[in-house]
ZAKEVO-466361 format. One record per residue (C-alpha): residue number from 0; residue in one letter; x, y, z. Coordinates in steps of 0.05 Angstrom, whole numbers, padded with zeros to 5 digits, always signed. Example, Ala and Ser with C-alpha at 12.3 -4.5 7.8 and 13.67 -1.06 7.14 Angstrom:
% ZAKEVO-466361
- nr; rest; east; north; up
- 0; a; +00246; -00090; +00156;
- 1; s; +00273; -00021; +00143;
% end
This chain:
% ZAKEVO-466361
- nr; rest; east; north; up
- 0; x; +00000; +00000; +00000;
- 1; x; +00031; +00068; -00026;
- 2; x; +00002; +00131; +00013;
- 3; x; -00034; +00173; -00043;
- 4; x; -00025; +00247; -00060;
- 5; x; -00090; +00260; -00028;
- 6; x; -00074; +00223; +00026;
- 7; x; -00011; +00255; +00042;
- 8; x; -00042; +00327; +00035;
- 9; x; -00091; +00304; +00091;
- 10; x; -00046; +00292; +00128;
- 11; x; +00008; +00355; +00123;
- 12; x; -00065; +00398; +00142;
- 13; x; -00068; +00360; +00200;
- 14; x; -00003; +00360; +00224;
- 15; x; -00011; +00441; +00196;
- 16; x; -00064; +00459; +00240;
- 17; x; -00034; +00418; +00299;
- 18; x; +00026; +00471; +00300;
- 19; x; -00024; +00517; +00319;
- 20; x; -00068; +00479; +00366;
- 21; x; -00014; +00437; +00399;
- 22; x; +00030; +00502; +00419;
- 23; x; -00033; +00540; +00455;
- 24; x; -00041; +00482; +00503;
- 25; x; +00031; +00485; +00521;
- 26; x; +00037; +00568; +00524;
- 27; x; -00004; +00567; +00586;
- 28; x; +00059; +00561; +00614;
- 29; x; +00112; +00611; +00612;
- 30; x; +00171; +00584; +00568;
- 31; x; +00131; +00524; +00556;
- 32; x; +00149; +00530; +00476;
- 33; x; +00218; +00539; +00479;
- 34; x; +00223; +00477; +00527;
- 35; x; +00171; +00428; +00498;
- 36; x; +00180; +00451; +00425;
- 37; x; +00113; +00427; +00411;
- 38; x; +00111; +00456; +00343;
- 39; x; +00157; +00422; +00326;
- 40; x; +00126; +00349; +00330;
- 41; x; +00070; +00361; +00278;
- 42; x; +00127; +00382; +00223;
- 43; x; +00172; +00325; +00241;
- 44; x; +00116; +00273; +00237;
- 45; x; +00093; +00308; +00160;
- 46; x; +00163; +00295; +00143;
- 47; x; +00167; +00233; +00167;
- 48; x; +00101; +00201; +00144;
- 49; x; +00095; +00249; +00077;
- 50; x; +00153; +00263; +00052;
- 51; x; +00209; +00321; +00042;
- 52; x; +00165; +00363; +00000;
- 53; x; +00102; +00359; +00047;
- 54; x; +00151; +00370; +00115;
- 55; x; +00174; +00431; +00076;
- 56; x; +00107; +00461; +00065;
- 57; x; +00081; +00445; +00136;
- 58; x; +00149; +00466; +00164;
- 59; x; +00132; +00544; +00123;
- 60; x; +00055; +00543; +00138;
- 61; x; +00052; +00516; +00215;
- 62; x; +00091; +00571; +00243;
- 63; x; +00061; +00626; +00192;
- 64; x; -00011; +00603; +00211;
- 65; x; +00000; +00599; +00283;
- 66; x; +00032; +00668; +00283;
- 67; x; -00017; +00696; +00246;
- 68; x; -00073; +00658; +00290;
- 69; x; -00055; +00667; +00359;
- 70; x; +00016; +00705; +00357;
- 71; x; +00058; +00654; +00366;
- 72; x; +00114; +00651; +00357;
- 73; x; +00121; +00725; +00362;
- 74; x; +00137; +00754; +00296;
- 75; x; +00210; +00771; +00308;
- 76; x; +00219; +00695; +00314;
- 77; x; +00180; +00679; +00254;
- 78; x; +00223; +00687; +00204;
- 79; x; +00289; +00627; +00233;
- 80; x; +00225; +00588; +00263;
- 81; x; +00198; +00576; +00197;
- 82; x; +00269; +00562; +00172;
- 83; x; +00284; +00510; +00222;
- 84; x; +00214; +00482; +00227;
- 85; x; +00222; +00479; +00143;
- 86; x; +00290; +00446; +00152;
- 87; x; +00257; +00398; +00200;
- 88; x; +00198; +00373; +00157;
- 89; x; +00247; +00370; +00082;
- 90; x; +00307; +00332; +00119;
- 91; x; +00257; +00275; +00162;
- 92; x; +00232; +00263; +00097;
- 93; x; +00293; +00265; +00055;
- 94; x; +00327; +00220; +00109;
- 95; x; +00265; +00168; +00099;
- 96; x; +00280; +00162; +00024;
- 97; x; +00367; +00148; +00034;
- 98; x; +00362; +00104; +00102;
- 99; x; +00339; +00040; +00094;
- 100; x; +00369; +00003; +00158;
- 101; x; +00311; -00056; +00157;
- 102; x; +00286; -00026; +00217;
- 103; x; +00233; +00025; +00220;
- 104; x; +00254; +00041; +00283;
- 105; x; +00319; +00061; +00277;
- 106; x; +00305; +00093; +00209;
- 107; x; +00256; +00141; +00237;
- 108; x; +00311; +00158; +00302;
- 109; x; +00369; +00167; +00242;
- 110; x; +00324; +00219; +00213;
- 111; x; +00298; +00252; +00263;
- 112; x; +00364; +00262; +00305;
- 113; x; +00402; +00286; +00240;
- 114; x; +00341; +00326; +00223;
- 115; x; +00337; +00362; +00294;
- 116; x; +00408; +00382; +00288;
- 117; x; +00411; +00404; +00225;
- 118; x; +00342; +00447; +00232;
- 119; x; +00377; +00481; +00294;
- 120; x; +00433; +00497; +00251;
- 121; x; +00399; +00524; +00194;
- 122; x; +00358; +00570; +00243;
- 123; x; +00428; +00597; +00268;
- 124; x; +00468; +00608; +00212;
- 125; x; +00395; +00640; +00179;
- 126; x; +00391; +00684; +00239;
- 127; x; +00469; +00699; +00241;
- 128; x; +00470; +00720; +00179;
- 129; x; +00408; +00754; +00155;
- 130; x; +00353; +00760; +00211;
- 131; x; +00406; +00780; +00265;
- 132; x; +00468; +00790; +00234;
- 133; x; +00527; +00788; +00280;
- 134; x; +00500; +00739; +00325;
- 135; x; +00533; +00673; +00334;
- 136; x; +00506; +00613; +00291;
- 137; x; +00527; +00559; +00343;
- 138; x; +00524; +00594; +00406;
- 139; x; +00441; +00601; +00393;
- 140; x; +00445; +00523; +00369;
- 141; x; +00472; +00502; +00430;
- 142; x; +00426; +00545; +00466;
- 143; x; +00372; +00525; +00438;
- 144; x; +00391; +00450; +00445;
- 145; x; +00399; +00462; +00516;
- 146; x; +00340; +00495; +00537;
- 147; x; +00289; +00444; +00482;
- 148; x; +00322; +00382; +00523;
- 149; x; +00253; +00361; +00545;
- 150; x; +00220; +00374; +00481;
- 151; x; +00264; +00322; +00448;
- 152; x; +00260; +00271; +00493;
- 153; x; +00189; +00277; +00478;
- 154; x; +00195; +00278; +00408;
- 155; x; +00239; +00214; +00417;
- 156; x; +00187; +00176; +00451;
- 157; x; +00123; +00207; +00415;
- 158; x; +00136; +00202; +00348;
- 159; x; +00165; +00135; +00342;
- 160; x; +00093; +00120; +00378;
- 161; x; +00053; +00154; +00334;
- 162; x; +00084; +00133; +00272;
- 163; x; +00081; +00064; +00298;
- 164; x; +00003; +00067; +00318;
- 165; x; -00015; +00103; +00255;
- 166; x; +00019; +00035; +00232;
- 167; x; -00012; -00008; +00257;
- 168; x; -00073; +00021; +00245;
- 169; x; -00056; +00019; +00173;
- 170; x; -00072; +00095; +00158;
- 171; x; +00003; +00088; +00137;
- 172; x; +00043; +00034; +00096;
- 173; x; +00095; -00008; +00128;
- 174; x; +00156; +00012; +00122;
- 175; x; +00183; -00057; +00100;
- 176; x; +00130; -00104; +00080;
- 177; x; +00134; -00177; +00105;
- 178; x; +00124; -00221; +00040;
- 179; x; +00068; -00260; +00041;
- 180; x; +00079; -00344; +00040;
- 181; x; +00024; -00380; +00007;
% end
């Protein structure tokens, strides 16, 4: 079973509109964003279950949409969250094409870890270079790693759930189909 193009584009809306829904629950809390990333676990699922060019597009829309929605982020952080949410959706799915380890599993961790780093990295150089110019691209990565600790132990636990359960529920194809003896 191949996921269709419909299919795929139900999907990136709902992992869109969760980047607006799932960061209101968590900004009851002061901080609660920059700690739980929850934004972030909509675009790296779209990536993940849709592919690099639907992670892209969720990546640009979620923060736009929740900005424009409810404010958030605020819109001096749009511009290097929508580049490192982007970054996250194209490289989960671009990892899922190249990494074939014959383990879901560790396919999805491979991609998300090299995604997560790589999305933080993007964000800094983008916001060393032209949003904030003068800052320090890896002094705002590490930062950032630091203080989103929680938020990607969660993502490490969730999404490999999720994908998993959407699975099994067979709203998505296996990742490597058992052959069928008859």
């Amino acid at each position: 079973m191949k996921m269709t193009n419909v299919k795929k584009l139900v999907f990136t809306a709902v992992c869109t509109a969760l980047c607006v829904v799932l960061p209101m629950a968590f900004h009851s809390v002061q901080n609660a964003g920059m700690i739980f990333l929850p934004m972030h676990i909509p675009v790296l699922l779209c990536g993940l279950m849709c592919g690099w060019p639907f992670g892209f597009i969720c990546g640009l829309l979620g923060p736009a949409l929740s900005c424009l929605l409810t404010s958030m982020p605020p819109v001096a952080m749009l511009p290097s969250m929508m580049v490192e949410c982007a970054a996250y959706g194209c490289i989960t799915g671009l990892m899922m094409c190249f990494v074939h380890t014959k383990n879901p599993t560790i396919d999805l961790y491979i991609s998300m870890l090299v995604a997560m780093v790589a999305g933080r990295v993007f964000a800094g150089f983008a916001k060393a270079w032209i949003f904030t110019p003068g800052t320090a691209p890896f002094a705002w990565v590490t930062t950032s790693l630091v203080a989103g600790i929680p938020g990607i132990v969660i993502q490490l636990v969730l999404i490999p759930l999720v994908v998993y359960s959407l699975t099994k529920a067979k709203l998505l194809p296996e990742r490597y189909p058992k052959e069928h003896s008859q």
